[in-house]
LUMRO-639201 format. One record per residue (C-alpha): chain; residue in one letter; x, y, z; residue number from 1. Coordinates in steps of 0.2 Angstrom, whole numbers. Example, Ala and Ser with C-alpha at 12.3 -4.5 7.8 and 13.67 -1.06 7.14 Angstrom:
BEGIN
lolum; torza; east; north; up; zaza
A; a; 62; -22; 39; 1
A; s; 68; -5; 36; 2
//
This chain:
BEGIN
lolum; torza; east; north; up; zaza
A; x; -124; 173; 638; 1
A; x; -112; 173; 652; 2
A; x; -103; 165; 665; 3
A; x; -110; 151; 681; 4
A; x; -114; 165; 694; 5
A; x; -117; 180; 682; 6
A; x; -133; 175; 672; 7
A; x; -141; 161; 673; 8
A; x; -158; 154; 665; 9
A; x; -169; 137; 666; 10
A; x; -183; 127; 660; 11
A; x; -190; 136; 645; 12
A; x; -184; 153; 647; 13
A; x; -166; 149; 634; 14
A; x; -180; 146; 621; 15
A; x; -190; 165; 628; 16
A; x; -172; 171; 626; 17
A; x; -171; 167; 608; 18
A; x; -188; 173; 604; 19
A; x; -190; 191; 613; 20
A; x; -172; 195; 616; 21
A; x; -163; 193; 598; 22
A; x; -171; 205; 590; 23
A; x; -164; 217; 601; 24
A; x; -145; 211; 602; 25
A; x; -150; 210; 579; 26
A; x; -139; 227; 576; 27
A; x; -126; 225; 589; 28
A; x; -123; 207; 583; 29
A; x; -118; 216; 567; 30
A; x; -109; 229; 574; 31
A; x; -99; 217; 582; 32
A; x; -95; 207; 569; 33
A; x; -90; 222; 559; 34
A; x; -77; 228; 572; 35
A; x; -71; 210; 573; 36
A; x; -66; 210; 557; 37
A; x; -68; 193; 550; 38
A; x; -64; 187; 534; 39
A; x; -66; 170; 525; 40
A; x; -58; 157; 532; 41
A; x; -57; 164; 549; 42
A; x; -59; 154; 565; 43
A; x; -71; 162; 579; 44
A; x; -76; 161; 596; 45
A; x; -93; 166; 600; 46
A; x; -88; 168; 621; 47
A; x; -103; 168; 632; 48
A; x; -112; 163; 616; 49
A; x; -130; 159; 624; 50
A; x; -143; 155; 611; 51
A; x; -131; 157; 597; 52
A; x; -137; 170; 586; 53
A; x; -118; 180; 586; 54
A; x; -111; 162; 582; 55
A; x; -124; 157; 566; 56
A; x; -120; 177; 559; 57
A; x; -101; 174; 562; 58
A; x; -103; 156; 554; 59
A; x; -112; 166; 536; 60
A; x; -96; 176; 535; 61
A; x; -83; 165; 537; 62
A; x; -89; 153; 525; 63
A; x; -86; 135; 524; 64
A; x; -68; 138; 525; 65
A; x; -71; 145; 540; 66
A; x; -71; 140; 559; 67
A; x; -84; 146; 569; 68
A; x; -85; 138; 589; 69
A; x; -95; 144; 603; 70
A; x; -95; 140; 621; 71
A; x; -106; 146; 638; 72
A; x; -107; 138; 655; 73
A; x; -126; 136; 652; 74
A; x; -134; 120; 645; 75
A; x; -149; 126; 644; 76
A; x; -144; 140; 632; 77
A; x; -134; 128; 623; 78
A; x; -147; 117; 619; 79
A; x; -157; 131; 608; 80
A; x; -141; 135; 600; 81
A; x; -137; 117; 594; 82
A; x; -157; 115; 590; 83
A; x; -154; 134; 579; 84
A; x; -139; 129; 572; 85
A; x; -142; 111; 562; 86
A; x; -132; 107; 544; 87
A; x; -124; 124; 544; 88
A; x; -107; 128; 534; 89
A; x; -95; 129; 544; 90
A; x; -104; 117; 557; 91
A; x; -101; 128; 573; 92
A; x; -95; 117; 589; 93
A; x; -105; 121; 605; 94
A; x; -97; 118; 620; 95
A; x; -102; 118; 639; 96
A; x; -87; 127; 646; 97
A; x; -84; 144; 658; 98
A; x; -77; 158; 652; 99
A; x; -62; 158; 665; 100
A; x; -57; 138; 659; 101
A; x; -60; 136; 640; 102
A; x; -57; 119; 634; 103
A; x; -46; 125; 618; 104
A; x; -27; 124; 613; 105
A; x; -18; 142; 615; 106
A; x; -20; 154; 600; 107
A; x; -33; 143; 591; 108
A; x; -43; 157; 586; 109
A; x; -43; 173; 573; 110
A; x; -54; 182; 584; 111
A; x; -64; 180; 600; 112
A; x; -82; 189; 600; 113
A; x; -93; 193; 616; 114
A; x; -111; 199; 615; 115
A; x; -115; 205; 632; 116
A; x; -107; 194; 641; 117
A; x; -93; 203; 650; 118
A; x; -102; 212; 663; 119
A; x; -107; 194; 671; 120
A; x; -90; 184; 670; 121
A; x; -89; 184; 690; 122
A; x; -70; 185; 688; 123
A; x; -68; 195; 671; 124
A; x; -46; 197; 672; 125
A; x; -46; 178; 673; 126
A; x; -61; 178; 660; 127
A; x; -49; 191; 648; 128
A; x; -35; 182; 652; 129
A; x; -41; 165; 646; 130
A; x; -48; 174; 629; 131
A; x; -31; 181; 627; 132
A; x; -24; 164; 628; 133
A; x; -33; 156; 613; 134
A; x; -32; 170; 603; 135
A; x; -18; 169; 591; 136
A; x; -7; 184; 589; 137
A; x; -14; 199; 580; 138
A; x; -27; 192; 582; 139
A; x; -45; 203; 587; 140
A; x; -55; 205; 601; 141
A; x; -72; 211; 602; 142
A; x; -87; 212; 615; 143
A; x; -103; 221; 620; 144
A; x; -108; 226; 636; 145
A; x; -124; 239; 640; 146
A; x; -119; 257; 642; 147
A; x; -127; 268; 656; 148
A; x; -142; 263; 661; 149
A; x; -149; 282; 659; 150
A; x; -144; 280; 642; 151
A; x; -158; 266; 638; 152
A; x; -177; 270; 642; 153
A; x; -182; 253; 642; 154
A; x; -169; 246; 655; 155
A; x; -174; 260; 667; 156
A; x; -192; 254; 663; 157
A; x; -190; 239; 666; 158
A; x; -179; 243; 682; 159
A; x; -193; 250; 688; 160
A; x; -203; 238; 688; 161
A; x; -192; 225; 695; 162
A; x; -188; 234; 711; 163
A; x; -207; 236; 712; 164
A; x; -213; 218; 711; 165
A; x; -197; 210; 717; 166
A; x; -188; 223; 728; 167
A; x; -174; 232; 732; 168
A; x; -164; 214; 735; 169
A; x; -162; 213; 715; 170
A; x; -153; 229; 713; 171
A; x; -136; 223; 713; 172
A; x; -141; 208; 701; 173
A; x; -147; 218; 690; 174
A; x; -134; 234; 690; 175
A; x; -121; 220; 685; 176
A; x; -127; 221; 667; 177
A; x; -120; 240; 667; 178
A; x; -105; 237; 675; 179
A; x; -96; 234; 658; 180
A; x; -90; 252; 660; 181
A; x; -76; 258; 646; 182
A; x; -62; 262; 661; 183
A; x; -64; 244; 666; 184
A; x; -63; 237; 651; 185
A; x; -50; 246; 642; 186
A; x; -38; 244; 659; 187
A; x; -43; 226; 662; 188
A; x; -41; 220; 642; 189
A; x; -22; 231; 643; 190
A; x; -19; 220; 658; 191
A; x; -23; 203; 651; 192
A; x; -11; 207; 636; 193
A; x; -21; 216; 620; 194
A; x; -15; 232; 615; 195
A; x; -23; 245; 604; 196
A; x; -39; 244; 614; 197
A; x; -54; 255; 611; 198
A; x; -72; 258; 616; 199
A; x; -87; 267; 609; 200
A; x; -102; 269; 612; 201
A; x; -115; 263; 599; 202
A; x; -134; 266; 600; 203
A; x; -148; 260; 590; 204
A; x; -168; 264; 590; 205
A; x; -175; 245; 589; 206
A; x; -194; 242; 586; 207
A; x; -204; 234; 598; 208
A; x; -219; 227; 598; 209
A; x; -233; 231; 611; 210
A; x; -228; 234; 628; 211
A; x; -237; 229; 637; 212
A; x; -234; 212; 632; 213
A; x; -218; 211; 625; 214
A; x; -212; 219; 642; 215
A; x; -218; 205; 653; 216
A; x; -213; 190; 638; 217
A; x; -196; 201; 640; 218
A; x; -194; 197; 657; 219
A; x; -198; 180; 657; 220
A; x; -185; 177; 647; 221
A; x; -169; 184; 658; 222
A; x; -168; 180; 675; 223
A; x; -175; 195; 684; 224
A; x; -192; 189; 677; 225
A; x; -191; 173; 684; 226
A; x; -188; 182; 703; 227
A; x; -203; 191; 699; 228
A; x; -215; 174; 696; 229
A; x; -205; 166; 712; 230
A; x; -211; 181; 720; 231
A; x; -228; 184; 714; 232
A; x; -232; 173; 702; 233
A; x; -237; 174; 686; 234
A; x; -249; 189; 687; 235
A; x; -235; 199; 696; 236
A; x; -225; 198; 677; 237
A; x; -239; 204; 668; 238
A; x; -242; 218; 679; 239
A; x; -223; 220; 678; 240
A; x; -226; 221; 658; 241
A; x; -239; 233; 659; 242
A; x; -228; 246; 670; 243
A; x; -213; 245; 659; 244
A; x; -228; 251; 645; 245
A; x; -235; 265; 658; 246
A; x; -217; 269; 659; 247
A; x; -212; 274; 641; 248
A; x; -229; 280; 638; 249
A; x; -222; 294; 630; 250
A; x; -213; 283; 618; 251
A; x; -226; 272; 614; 252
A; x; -237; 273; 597; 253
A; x; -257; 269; 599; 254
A; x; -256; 252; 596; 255
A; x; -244; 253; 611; 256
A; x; -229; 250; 601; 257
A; x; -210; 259; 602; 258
A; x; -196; 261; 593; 259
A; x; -182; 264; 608; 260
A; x; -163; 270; 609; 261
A; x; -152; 254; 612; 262
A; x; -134; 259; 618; 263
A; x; -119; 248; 622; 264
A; x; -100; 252; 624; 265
A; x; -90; 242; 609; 266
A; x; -76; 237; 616; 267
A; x; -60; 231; 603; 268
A; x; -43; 225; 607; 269
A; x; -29; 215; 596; 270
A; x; -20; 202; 605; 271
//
């Protein structure tokens, strides 16, 4: 999902990833692809591409004609994507690579998706730079990256819970997966060479399971989880799961599930 100091997951947490996170990313991967534009035939890289699940949808609607790559500096994460991803048409090419050095030929690409990975890149004009590179003229950019925290109950949930059973220490860790802010995008795609650049905000009310569950199987799945075992084990993440649930209490049905706002900045340039 992003870049070697930005976001990073081991052991089985890619697999956690696939299984508790996707469904969430489910309506922003379509919005993505929508406002990537792409037709069949089309070549696209899936940047930052973790588990895959932007790179299998972009790879349905390019068709066998199509071209469909993905690359991530975690192998971990790539592993799942490969095992998700087997006999598909186009094939779809995984590659270990970072963000900032991509391993392909200038302007090989139609269009160059990102699905919150932006935020992480620890040098994102290098990062944007190198995306403008390989994408061909005209051709589209397009990424996600988590609006306001305020403007999404279950991050400020589970916010909560990680300064309690971590600390204060994994504040900054954590605020970099908000700091895809419009200004900075918008001024930092301009500078690496896409014009027409714009950004809105789009928000979706995603359905969750039980919270109390789901929040700690959540965690474990992204790296703030794992600080919370290193700190207190596993019975530290399931208390962590069942304050995210006291939380949004208010949200919650009786059987303890939620339907929740999801809002990310859409971010679109053409190179």
């Amino acid at each position: 999902m992003a870049d070697e100091t930005g976001f990073q997951l081991s052991g089985s947490a890619p697999e956690r990833y696939e299984q508790y996170v996707a469904p969430i990313m489910a309506p922003f991967v379509t919005a993505i692809l929508d406002a990537a534009d792409l037709s069949p035939g089309a070549t696209v890289l899936d940047l930052a591409c973790g588990t895959g699940f932007v790179a299998r949808a972009a790879a349905a609607r390019v068709g066998p004609t199509g071209r469909v790559s993905g690359a991530d500096i975690n192998e971990g994460m790539l592993r799942v994507a490969k095992a998700r991803a087997p006999g598909m048409y186009p094939d779809i090419e995984f590659t270990t690579a970072s963000a900032d050095e991509l391993p392909h030929q200038d302007a090989s690409f139609d269009a160059v998706v990102c699905q919150q990975g932006v935020q992480f890149f620890p040098d994102l004009p290098a990062a944007l730079a190198e995306t403008a590179r390989v994408t061909r003229p005209q051709g589209r950019f397009a990424a996600t990256a988590w609006a306001d925290r305020k403007l999404n109950p279950y991050f400020v949930a589970q916010y909560a819970a990680v300064r309690e059973y971590v600390g204060p220490e994994v504040e900054q860790s954590y605020e970099a997966a908000f700091s895809g802010t419009p200004d900075r995008l918008t001024t930092l795609l301009g500078e690496a060479g896409f014009h027409e650049v714009t950004v809105h905000q789009v928000t979706f009310g995603i359905a969750l399971p039980p919270l109390a569950d789901y929040g700690a199987a959540q965690l474990s799945s992204v790296p703030w989880g794992q600080a919370i075992i290193d700190n207190g084990g596993h019975e530290a993440l399931a208390q962590a799961g069942r304050a995210i649930h006291a939380h949004l209490k208010d949200h919650t049905a009786p059987d303890g599930s939620a339907t929740l706002p999801f809002t990310a900045n859409l971010v679109t340039g053409v190179r």
